[in-house]
N, C-alpha and C positions, 0 to 999 in steps of 0.2 A: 504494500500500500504506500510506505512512503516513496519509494520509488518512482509511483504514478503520483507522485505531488510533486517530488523534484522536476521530473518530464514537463508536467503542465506548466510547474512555475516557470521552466527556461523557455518552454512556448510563447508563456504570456510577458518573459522580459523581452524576449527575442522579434516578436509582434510589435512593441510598445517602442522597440527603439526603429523597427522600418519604420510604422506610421509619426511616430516624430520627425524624422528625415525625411519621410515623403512632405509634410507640413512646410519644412523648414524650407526644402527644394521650391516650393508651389511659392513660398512668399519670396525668397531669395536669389531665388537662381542656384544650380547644381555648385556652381565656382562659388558664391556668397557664404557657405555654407560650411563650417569646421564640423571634425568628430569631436571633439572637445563641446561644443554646440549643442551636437545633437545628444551627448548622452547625457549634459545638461538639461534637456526637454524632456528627454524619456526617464529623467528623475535614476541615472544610473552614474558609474565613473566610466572615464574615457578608457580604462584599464581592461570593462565590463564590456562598454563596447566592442573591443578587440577580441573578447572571446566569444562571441557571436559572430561577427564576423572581421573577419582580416583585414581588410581595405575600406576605405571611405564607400569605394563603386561595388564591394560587395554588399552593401545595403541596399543596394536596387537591386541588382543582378542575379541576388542567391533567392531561390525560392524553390520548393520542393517539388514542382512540376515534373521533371525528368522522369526521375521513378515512378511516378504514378502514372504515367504514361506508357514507360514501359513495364509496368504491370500490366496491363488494361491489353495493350500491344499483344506480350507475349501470353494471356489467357486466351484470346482470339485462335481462332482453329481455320482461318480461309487460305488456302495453298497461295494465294498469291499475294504475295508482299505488300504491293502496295495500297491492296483492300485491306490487309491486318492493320497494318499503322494508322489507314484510314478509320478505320472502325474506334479502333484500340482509344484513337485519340477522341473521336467525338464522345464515348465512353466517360473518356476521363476527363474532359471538358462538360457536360450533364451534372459533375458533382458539385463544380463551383457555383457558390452562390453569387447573389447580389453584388453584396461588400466587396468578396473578391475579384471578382470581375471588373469593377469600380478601381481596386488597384491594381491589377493586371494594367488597365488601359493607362493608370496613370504611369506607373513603374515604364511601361513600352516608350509611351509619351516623351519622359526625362532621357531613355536611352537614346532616342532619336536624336532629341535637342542637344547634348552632353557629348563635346568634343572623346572625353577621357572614358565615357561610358559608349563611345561607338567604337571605339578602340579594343575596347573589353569584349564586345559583345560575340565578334570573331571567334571567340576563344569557347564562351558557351555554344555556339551551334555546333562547333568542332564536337564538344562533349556528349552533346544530345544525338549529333551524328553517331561516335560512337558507341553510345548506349544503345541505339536504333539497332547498330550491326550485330550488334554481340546479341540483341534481344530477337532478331531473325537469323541469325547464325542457329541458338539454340543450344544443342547438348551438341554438336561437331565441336570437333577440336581443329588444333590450327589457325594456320592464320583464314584470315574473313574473305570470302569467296570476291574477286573484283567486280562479278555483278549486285552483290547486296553490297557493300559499299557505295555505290552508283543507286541505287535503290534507295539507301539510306540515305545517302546526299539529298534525293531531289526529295522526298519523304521532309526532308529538316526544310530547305529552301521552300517548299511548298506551306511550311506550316509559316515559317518566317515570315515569309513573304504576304499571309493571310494575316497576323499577328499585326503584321504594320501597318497595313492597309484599314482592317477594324480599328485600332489605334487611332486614324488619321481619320475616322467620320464618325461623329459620334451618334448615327444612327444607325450603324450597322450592328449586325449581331455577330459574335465572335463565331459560335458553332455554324453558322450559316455558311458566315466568309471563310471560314478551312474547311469546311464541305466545298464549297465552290473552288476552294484551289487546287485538294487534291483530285474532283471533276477534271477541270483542265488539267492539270498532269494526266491522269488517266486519255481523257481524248487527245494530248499528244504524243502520249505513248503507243498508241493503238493506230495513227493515221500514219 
């Protein structure tokens, strides 16, 4: 039991210092903004900060999406790749609510804007890349077949590339728009 109170409390320090930072980004600007700042706001030390997260831009950047993705992904049973991911992902996109959805857009938003956070961002689709491969790879051993890698790629770009597009209208809906991206990859794939 006390276990599940440690988990929850570093949940809710871990929450309390993004949405301070998202706050302070919205009023400030991403540059305007110190870690010393922000764990000022989130009522923590900048010490505490660093052990949630590493970098200033990992307070936007980090968020648990990945995995739960590729759970959703690799529970999917469709022989072909690029319907699993599809699926996998509109799956794990259903669980978000409201709220988060709300910072998803914002969190995208700042990445967009944010010299130091477009720089960064390279680095996560690399990752989600490959979590995609190793999660259609499977129980094979070895290195990652050069068509799921290529699979994976467009799988990641497809989803990015829906991410930032719903980011950029605020009337779009997110499951919608990565439904329709990974559509058009499918009908370019197929023509």
């Amino acid at each position: 039991m006390e276990t599940d109170w440690r988990a929850a409390k570093r949940a809710r320090t871990r929450e309390a210092i993004q949405q301070a930072a998202l706050r302070l980004f919205a009023e400030h600007g991403y540059d305007g903004v110190t870690v010393e700042r922000i764990a000022a706001e989130a009522g923590v030390s900048h010490t505490t900060f660093f052990r949630y997260f590493p970098t200033k831009e990992d307070v936007v950047l980090s968020d648990n999406y990945d995995p739960l993705i590729a759970r959703f992904v690799a529970a999917r049973g469709e022989a072909d790749p690029v319907e699993r991911v599809r699926r996998g992902i509109a799956e794990a996109l259903a669980l978000l609510d409201e709220h988060e959805m709300v910072v998803v857009r914002e969190r995208t938003r700042l990445m967009l804007s944010a010299s130091a956070l477009r720089a960064r961002q390279w680095e996560n689709r690399a990752s989600t890349q490959r979590l995609l491969e190793e999660v259609l790879r499977g129980d094979a051993s070895g290195a990652v077949p050069l068509a799921l890698r290529v699979t994976a790629a467009a799988c990641t770009a497809a989803l990015a590339t829906a991410v930032t597009a719903w980011a950029e209208d605020d009337g779009a809906d997110l499951a919608a728009t990565v439904d329709a991206a990974f559509a058009a990859l499918e009908r370019n794939r197929r023509a």
